[in-house]
PDB file of N, CA, C, O and CB in Angstrom:
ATOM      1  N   UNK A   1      15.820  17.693  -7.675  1.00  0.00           N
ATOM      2  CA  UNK A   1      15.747  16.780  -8.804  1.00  0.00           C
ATOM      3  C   UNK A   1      14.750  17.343  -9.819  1.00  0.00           C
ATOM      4  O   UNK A   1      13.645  17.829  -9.579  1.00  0.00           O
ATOM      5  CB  UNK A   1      15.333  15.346  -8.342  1.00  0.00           C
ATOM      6  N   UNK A   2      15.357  17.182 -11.003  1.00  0.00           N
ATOM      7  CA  UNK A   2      14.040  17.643 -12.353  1.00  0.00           C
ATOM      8  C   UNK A   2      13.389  16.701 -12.865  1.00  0.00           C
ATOM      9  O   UNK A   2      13.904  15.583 -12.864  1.00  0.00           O
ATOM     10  CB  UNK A   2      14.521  18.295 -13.739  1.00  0.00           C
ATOM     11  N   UNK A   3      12.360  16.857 -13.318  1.00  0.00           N
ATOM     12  CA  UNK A   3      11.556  15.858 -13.656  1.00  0.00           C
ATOM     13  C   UNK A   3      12.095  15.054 -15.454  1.00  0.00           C
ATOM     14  O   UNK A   3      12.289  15.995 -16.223  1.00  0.00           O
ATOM     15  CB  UNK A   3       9.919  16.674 -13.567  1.00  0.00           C
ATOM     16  N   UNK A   4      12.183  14.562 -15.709  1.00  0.00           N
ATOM     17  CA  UNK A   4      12.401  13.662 -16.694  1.00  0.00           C
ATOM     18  C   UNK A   4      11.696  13.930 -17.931  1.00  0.00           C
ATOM     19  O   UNK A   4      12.374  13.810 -18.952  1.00  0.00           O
ATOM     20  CB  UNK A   4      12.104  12.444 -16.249  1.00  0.00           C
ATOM     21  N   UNK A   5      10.640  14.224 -18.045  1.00  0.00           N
ATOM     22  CA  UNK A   5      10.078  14.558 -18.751  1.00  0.00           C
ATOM     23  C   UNK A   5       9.741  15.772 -19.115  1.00  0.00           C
ATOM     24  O   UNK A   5       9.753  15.898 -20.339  1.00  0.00           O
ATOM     25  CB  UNK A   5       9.512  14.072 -18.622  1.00  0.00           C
ATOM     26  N   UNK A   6       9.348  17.022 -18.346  1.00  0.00           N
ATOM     27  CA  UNK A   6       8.874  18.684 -18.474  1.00  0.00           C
ATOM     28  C   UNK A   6      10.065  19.286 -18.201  1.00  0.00           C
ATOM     29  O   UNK A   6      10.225  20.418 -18.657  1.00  0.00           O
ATOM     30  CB  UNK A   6       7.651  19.317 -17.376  1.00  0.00           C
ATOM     31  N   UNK A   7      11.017  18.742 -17.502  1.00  0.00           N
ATOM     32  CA  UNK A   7      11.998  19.892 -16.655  1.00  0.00           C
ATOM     33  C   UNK A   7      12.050  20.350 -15.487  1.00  0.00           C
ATOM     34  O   UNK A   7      13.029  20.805 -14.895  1.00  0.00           O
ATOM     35  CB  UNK A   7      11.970  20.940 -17.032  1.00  0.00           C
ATOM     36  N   UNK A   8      10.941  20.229 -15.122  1.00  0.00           N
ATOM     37  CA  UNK A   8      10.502  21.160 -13.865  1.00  0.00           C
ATOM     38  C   UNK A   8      11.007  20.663 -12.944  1.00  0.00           C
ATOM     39  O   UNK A   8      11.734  19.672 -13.010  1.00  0.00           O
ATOM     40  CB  UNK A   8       9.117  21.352 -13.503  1.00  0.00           C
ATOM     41  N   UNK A   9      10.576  21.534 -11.482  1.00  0.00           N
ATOM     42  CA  UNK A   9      11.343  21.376 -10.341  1.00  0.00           C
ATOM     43  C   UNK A   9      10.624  20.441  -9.580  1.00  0.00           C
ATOM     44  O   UNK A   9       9.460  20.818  -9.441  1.00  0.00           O
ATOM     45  CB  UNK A   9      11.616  22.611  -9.620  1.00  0.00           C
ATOM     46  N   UNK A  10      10.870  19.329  -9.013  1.00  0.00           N
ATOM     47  CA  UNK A  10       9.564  18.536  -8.102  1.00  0.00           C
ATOM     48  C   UNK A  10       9.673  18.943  -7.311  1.00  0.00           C
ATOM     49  O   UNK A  10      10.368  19.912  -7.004  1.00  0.00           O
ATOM     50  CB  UNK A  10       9.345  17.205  -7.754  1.00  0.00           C
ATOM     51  N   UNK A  11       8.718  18.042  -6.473  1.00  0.00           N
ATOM     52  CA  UNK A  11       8.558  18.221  -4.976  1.00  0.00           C
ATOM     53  C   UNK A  11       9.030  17.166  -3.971  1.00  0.00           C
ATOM     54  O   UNK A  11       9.487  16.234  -4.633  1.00  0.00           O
ATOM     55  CB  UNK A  11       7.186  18.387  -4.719  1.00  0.00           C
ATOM     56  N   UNK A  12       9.126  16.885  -2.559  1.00  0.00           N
ATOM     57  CA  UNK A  12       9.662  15.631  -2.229  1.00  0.00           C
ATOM     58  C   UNK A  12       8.442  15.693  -0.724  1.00  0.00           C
ATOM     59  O   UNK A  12       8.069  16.588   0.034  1.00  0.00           O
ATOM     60  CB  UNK A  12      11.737  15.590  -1.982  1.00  0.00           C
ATOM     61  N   UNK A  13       8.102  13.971  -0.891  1.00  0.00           N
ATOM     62  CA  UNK A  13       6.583  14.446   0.143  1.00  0.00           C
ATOM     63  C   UNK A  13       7.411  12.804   1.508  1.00  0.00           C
ATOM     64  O   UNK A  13       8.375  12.096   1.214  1.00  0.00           O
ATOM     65  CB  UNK A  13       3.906  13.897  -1.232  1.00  0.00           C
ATOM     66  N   UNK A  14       6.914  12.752   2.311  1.00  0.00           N
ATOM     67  CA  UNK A  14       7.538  11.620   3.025  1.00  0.00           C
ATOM     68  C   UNK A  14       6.173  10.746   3.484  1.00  0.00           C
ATOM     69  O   UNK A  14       6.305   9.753   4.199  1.00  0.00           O
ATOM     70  CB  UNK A  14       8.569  12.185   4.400  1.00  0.00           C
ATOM     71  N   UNK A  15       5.115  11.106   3.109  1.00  0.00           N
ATOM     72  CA  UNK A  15       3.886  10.016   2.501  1.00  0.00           C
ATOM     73  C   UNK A  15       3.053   9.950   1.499  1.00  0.00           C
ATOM     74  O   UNK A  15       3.131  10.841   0.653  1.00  0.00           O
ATOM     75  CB  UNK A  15       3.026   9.854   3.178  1.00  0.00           C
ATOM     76  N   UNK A  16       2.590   9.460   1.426  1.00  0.00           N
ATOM     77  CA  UNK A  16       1.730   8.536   0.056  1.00  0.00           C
ATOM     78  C   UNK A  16       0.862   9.732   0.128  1.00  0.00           C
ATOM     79  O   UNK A  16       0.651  10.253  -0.967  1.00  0.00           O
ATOM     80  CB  UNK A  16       0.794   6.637   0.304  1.00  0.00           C
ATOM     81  N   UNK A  17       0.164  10.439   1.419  1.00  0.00           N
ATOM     82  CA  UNK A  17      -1.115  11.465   1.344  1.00  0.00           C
ATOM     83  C   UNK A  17      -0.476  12.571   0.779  1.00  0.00           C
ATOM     84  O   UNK A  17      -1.218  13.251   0.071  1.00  0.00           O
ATOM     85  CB  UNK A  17      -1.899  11.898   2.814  1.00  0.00           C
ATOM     86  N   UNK A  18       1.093  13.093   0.915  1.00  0.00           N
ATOM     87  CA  UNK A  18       1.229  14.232   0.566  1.00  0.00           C
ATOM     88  C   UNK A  18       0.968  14.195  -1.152  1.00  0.00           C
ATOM     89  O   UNK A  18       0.134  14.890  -1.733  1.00  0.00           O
ATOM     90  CB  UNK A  18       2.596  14.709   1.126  1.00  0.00           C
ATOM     91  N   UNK A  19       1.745  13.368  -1.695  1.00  0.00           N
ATOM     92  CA  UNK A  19       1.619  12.921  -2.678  1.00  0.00           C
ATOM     93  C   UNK A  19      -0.036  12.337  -3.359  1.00  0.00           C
ATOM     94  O   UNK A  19       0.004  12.196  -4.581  1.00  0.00           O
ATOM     95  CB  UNK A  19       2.600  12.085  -2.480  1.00  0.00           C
ATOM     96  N   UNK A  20      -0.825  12.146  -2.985  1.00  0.00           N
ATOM     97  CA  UNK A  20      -2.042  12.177  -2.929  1.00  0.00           C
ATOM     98  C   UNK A  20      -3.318  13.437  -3.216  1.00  0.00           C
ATOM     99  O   UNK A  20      -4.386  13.550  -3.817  1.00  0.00           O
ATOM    100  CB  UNK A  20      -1.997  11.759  -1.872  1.00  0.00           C
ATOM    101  N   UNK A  21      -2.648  14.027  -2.586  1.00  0.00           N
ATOM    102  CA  UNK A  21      -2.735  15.352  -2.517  1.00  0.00           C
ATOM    103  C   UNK A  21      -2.933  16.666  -3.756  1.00  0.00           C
ATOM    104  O   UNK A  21      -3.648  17.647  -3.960  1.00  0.00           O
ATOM    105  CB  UNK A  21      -1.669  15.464  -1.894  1.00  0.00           C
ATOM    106  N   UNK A  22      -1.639  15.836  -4.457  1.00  0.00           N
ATOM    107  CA  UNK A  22      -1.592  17.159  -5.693  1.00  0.00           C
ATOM    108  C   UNK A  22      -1.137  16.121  -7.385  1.00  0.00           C
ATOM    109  O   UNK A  22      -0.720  16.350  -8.521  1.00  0.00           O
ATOM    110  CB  UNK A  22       0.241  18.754  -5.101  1.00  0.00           C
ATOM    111  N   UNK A  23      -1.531  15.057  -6.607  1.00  0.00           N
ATOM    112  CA  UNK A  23      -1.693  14.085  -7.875  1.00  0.00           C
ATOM    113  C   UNK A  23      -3.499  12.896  -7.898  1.00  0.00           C
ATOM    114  O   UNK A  23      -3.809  11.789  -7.459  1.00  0.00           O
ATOM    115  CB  UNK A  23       0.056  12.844  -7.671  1.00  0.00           C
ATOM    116  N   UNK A  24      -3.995  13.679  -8.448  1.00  0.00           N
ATOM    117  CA  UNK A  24      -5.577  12.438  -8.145  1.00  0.00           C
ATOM    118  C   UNK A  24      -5.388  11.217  -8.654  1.00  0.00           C
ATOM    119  O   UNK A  24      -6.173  10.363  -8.242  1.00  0.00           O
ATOM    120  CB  UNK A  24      -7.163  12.829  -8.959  1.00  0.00           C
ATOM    121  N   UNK A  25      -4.393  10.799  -9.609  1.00  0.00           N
ATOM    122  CA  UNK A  25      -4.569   9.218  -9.880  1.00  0.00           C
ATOM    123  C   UNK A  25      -3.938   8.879  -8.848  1.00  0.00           C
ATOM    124  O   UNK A  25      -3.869   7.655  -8.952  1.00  0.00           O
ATOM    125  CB  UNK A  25      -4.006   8.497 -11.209  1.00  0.00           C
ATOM    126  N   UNK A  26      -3.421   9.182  -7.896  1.00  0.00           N
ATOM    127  CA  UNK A  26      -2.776   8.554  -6.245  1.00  0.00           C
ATOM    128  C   UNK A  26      -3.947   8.457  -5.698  1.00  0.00           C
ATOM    129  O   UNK A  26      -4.424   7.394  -5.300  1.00  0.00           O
ATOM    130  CB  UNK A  26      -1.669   9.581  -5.138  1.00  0.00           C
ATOM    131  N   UNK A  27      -4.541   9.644  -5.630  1.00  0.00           N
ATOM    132  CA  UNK A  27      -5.994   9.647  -4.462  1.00  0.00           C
ATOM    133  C   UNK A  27      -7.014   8.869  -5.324  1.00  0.00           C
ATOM    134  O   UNK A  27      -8.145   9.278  -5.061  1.00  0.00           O
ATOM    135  CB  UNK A  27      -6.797  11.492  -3.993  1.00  0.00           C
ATOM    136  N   UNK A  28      -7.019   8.029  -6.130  1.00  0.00           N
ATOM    137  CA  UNK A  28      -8.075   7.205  -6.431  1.00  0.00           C
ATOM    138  C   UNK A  28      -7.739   5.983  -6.347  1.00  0.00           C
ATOM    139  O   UNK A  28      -8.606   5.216  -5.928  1.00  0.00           O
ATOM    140  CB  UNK A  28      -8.601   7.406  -7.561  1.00  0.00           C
ATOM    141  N   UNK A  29      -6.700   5.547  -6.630  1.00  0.00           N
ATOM    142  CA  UNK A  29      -6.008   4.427  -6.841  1.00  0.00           C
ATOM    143  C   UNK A  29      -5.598   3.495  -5.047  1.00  0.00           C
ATOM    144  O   UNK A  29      -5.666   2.323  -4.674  1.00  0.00           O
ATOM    145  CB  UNK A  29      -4.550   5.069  -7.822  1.00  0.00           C
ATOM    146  N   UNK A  30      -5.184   4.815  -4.378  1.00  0.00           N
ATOM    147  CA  UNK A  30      -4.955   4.812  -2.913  1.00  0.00           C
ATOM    148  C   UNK A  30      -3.408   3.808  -3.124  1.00  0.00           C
ATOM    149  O   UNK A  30      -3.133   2.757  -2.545  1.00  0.00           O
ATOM    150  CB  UNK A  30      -6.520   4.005  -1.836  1.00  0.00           C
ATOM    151  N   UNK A  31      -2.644   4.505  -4.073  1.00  0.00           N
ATOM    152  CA  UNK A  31      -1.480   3.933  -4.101  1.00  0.00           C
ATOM    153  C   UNK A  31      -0.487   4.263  -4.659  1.00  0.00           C
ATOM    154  O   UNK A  31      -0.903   4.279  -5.818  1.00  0.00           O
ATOM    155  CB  UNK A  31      -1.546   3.068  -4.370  1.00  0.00           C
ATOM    156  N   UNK A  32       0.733   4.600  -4.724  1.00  0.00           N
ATOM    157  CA  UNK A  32       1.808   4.881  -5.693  1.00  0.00           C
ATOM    158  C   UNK A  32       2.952   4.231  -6.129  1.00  0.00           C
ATOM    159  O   UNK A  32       3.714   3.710  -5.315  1.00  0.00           O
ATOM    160  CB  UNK A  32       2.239   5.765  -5.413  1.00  0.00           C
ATOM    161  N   UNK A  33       3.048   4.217  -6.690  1.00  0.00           N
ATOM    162  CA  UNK A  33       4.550   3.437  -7.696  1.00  0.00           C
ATOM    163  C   UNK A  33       5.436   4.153  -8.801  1.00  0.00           C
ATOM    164  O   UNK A  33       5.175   4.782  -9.827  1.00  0.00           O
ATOM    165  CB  UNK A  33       4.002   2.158  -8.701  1.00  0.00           C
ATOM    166  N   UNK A  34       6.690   3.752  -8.087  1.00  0.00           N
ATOM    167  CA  UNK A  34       8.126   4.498  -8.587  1.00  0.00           C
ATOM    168  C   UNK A  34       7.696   4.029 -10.169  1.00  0.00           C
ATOM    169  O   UNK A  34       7.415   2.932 -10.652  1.00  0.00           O
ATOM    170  CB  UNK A  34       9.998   3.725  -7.810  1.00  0.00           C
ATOM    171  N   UNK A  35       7.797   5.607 -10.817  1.00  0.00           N
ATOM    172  CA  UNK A  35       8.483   5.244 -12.263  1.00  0.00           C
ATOM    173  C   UNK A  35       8.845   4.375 -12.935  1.00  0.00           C
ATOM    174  O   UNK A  35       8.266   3.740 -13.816  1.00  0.00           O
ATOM    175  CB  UNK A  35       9.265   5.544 -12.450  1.00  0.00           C
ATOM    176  N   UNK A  36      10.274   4.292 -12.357  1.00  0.00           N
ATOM    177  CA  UNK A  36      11.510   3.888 -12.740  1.00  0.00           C
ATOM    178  C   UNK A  36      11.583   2.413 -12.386  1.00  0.00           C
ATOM    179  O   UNK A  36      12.092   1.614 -13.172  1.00  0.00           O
ATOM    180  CB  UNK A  36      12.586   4.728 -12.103  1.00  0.00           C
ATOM    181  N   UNK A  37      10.918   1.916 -10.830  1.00  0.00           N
ATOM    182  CA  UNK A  37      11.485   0.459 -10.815  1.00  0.00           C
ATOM    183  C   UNK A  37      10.051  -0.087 -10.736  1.00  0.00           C
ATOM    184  O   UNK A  37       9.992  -1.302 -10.930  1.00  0.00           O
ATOM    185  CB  UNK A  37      12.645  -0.034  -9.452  1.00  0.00           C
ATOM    186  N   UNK A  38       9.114   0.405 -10.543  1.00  0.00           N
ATOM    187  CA  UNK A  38       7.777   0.057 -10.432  1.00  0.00           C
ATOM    188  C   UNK A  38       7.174  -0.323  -8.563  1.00  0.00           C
ATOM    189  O   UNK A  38       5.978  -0.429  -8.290  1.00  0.00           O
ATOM    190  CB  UNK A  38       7.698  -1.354 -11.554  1.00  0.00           C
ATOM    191  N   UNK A  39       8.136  -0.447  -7.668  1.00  0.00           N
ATOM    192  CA  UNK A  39       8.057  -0.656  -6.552  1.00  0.00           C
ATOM    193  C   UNK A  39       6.734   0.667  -5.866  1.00  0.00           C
ATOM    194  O   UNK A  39       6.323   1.686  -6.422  1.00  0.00           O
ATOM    195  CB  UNK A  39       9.671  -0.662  -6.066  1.00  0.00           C
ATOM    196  N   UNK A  40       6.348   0.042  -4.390  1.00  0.00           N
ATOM    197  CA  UNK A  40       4.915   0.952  -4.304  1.00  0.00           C
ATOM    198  C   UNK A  40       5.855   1.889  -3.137  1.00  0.00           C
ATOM    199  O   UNK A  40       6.734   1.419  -2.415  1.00  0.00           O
ATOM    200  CB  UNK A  40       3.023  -0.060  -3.604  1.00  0.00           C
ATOM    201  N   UNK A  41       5.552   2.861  -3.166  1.00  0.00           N
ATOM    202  CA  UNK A  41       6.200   4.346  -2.323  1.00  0.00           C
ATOM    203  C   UNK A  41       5.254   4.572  -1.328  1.00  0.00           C
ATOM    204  O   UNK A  41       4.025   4.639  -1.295  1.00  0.00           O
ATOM    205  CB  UNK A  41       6.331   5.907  -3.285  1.00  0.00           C
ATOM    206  N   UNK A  42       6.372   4.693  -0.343  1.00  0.00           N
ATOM    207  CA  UNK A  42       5.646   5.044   1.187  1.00  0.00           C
ATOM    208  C   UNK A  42       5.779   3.384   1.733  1.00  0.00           C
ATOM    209  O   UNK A  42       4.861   2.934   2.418  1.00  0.00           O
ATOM    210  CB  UNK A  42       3.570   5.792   1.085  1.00  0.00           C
ATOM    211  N   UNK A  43       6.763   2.665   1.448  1.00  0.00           N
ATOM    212  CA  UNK A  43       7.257   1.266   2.428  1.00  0.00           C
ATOM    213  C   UNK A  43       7.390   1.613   3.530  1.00  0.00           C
ATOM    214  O   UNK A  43       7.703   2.786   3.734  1.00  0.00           O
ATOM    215  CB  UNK A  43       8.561   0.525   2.180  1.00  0.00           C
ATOM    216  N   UNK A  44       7.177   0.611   4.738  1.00  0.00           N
ATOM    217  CA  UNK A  44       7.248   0.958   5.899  1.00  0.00           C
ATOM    218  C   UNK A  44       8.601   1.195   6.251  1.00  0.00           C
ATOM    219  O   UNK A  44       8.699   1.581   7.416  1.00  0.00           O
ATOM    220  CB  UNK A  44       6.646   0.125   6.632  1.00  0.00           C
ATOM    221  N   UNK A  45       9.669   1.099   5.650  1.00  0.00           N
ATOM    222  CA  UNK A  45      11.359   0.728   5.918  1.00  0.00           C
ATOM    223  C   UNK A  45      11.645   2.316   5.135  1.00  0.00           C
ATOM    224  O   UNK A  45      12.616   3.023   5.406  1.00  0.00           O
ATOM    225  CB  UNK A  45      12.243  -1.158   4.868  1.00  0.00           C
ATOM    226  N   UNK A  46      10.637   2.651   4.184  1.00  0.00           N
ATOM    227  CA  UNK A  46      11.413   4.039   3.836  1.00  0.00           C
ATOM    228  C   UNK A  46      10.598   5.120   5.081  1.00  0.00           C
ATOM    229  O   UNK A  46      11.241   6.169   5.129  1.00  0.00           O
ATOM    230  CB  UNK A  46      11.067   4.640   1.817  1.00  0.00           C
ATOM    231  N   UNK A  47       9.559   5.143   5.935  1.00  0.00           N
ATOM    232  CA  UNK A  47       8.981   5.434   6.678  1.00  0.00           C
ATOM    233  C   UNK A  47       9.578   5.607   7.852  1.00  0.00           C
ATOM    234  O   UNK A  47       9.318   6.558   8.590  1.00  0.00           O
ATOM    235  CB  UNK A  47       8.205   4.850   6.625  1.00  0.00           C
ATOM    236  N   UNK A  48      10.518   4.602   8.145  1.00  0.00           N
ATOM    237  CA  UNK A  48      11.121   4.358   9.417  1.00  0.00           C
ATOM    238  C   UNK A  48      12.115   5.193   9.353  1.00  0.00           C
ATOM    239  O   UNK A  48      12.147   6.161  10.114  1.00  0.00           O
ATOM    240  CB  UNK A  48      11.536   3.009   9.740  1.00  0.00           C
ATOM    241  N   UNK A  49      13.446   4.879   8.104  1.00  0.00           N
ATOM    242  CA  UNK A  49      14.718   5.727   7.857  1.00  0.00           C
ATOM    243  C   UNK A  49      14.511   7.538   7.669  1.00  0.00           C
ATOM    244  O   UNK A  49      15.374   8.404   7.521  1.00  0.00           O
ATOM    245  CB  UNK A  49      15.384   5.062   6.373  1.00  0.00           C
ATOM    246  N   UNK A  50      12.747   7.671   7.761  1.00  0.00           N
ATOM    247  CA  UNK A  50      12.910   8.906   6.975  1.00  0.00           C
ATOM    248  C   UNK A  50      13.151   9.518   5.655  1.00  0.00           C
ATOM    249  O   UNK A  50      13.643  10.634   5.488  1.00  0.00           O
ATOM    250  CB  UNK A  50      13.544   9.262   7.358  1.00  0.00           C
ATOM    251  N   UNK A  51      12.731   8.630   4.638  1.00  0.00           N
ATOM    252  CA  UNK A  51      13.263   8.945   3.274  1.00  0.00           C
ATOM    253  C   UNK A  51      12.267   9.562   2.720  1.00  0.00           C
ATOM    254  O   UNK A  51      11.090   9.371   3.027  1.00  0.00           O
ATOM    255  CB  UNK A  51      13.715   7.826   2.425  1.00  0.00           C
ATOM    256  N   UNK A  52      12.687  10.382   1.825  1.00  0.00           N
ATOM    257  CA  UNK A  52      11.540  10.855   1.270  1.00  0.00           C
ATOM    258  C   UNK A  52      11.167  11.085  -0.064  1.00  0.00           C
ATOM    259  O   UNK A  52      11.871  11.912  -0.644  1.00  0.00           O
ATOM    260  CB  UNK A  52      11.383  11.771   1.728  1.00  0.00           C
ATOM    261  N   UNK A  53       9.744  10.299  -1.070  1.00  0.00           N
ATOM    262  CA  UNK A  53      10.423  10.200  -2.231  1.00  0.00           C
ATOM    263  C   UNK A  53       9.984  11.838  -2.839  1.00  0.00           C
ATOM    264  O   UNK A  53       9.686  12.893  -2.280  1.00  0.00           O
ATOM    265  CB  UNK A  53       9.904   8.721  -3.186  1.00  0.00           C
ATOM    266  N   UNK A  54      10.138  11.364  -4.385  1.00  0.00           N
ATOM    267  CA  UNK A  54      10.534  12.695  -4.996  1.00  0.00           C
ATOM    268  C   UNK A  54       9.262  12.696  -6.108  1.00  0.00           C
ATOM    269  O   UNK A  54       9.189  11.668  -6.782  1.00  0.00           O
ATOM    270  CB  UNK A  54      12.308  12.743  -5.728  1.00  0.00           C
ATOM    271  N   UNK A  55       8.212  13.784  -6.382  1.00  0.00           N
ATOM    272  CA  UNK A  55       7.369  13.495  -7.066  1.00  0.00           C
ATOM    273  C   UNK A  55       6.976  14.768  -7.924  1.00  0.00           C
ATOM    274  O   UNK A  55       7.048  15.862  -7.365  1.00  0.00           O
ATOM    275  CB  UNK A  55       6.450  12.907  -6.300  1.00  0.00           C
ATOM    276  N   UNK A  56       6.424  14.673  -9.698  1.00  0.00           N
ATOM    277  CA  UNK A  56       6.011  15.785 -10.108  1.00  0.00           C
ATOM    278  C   UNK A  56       4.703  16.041 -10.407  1.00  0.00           C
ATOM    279  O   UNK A  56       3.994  15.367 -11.154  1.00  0.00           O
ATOM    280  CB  UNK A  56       6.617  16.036 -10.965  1.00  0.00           C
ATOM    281  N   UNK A  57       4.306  17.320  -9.635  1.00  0.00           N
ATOM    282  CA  UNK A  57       2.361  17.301  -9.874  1.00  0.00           C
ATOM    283  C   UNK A  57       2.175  17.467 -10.813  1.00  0.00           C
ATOM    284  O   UNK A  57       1.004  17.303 -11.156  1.00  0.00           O
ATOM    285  CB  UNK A  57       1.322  18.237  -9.313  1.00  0.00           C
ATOM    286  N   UNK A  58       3.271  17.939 -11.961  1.00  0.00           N
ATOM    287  CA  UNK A  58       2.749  18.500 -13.224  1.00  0.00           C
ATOM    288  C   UNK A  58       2.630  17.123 -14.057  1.00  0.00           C
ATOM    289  O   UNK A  58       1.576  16.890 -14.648  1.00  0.00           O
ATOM    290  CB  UNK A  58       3.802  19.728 -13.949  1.00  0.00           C
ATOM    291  N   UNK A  59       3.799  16.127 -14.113  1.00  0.00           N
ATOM    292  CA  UNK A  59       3.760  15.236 -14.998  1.00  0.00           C
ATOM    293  C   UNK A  59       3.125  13.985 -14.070  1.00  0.00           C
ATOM    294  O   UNK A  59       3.433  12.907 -14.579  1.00  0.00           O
ATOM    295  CB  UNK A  59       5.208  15.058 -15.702  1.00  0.00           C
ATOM    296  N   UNK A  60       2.435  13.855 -13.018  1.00  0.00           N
ATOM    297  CA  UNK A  60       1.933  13.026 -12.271  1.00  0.00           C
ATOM    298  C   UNK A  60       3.351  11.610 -12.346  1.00  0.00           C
ATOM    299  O   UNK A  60       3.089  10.633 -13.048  1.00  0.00           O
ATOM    300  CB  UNK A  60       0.228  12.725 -12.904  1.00  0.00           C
ATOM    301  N   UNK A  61       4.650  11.642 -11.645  1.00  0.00           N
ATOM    302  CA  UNK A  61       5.604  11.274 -11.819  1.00  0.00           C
ATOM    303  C   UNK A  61       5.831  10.898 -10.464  1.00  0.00           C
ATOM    304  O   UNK A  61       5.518  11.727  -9.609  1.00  0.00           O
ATOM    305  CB  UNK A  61       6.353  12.044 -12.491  1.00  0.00           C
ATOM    306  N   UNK A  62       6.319   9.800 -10.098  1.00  0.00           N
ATOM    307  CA  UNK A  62       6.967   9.393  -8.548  1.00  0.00           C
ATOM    308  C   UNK A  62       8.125   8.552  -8.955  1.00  0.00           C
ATOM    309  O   UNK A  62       8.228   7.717  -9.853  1.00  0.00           O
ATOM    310  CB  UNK A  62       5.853   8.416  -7.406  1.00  0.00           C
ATOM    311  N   UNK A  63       9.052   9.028  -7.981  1.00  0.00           N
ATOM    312  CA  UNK A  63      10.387   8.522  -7.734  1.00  0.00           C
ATOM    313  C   UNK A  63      10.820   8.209  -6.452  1.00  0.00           C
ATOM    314  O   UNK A  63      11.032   8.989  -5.524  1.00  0.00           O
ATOM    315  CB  UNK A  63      11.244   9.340  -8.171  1.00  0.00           C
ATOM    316  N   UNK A  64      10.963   6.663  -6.488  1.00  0.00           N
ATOM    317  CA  UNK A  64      11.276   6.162  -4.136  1.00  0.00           C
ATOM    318  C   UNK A  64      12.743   6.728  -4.036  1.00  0.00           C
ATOM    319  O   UNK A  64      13.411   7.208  -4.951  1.00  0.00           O
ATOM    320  CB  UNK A  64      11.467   3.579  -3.385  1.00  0.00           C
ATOM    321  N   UNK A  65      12.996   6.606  -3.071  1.00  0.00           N
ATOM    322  CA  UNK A  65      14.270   7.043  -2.385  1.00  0.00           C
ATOM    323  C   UNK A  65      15.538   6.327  -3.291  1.00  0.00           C
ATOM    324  O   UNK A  65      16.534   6.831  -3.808  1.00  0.00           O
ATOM    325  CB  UNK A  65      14.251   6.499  -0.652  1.00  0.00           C
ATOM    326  N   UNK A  66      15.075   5.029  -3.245  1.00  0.00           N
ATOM    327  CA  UNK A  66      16.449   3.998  -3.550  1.00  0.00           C
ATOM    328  C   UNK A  66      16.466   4.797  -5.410  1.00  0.00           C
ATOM    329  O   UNK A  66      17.640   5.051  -5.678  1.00  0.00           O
ATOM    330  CB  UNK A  66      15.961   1.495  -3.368  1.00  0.00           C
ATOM    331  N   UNK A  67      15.854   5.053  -6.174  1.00  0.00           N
ATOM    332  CA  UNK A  67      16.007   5.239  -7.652  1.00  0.00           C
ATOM    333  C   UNK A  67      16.216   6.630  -7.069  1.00  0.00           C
ATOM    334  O   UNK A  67      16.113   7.234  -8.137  1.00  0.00           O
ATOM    335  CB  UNK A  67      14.719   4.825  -8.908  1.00  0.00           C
ATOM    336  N   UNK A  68      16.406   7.471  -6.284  1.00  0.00           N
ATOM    337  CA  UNK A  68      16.841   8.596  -6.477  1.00  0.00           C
ATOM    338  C   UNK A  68      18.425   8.977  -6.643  1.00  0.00           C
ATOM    339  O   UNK A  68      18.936   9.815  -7.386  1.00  0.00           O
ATOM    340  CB  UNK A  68      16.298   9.165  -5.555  1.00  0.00           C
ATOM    341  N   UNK A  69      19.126   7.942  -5.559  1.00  0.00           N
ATOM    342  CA  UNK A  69      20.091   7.802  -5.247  1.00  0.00           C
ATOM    343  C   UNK A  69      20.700   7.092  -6.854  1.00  0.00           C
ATOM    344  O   UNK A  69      21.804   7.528  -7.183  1.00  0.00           O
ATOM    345  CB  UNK A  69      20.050   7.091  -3.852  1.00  0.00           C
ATOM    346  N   UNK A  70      20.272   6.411  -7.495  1.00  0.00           N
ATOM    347  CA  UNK A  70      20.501   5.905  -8.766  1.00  0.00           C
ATOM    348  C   UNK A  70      20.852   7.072  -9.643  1.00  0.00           C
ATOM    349  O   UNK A  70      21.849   7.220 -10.349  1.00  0.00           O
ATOM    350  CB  UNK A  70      19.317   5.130  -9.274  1.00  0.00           C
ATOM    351  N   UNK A  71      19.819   7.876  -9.450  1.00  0.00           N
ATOM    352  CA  UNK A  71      20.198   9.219 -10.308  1.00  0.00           C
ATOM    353  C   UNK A  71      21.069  10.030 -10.350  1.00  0.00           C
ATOM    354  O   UNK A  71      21.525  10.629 -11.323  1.00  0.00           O
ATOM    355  CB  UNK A  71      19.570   9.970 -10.271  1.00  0.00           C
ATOM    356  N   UNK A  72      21.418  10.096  -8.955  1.00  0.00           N
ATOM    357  CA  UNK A  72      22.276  10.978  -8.734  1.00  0.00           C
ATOM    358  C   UNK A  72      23.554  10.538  -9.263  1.00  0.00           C
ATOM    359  O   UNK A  72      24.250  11.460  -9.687  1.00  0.00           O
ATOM    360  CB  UNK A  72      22.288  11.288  -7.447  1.00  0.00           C
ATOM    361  N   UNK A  73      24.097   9.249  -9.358  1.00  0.00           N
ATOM    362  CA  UNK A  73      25.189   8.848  -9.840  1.00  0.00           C
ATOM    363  C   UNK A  73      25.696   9.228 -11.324  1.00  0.00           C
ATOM    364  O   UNK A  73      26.775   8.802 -11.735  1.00  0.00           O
ATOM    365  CB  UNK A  73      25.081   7.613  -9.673  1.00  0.00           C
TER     366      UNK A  73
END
């Protein structure tokens, strides 16, 4: 998936720390939220299924599983 804004290529992390990681307003905040629907990433139900969302370090950008699948359409 490309990012929306720069182009670029993201990354896809399957917790909140990976994502934490290479974005600091996550690691300060101790939280993330989709873009697109505003919902918080890393639910215990996307945790369980294995989903994994989709995020850009460059444009500090997160996308959950369910708006990915949106995209793709």
């Amino acid at each position: 998936m490309r990012c929306p804004y720069c182009k670029r290529q993201g990354r896809f992390a399957a917790n909140t720390y990976e994502i934490a990681r290479r974005i600091p307003s996550v690691m300060a905040e101790g939280m993330a939220l989709c873009h697109l629907c505003e919902a918080p990433i890393g639910r215990q139900a996307d945790v369980v299924l294995q989903l994994r969302s989709w995020y850009c370090g460059y444009c500090e950008v997160c996308v959950c599983p369910s708006c990915q699948k949106k995209e793709r359409r």
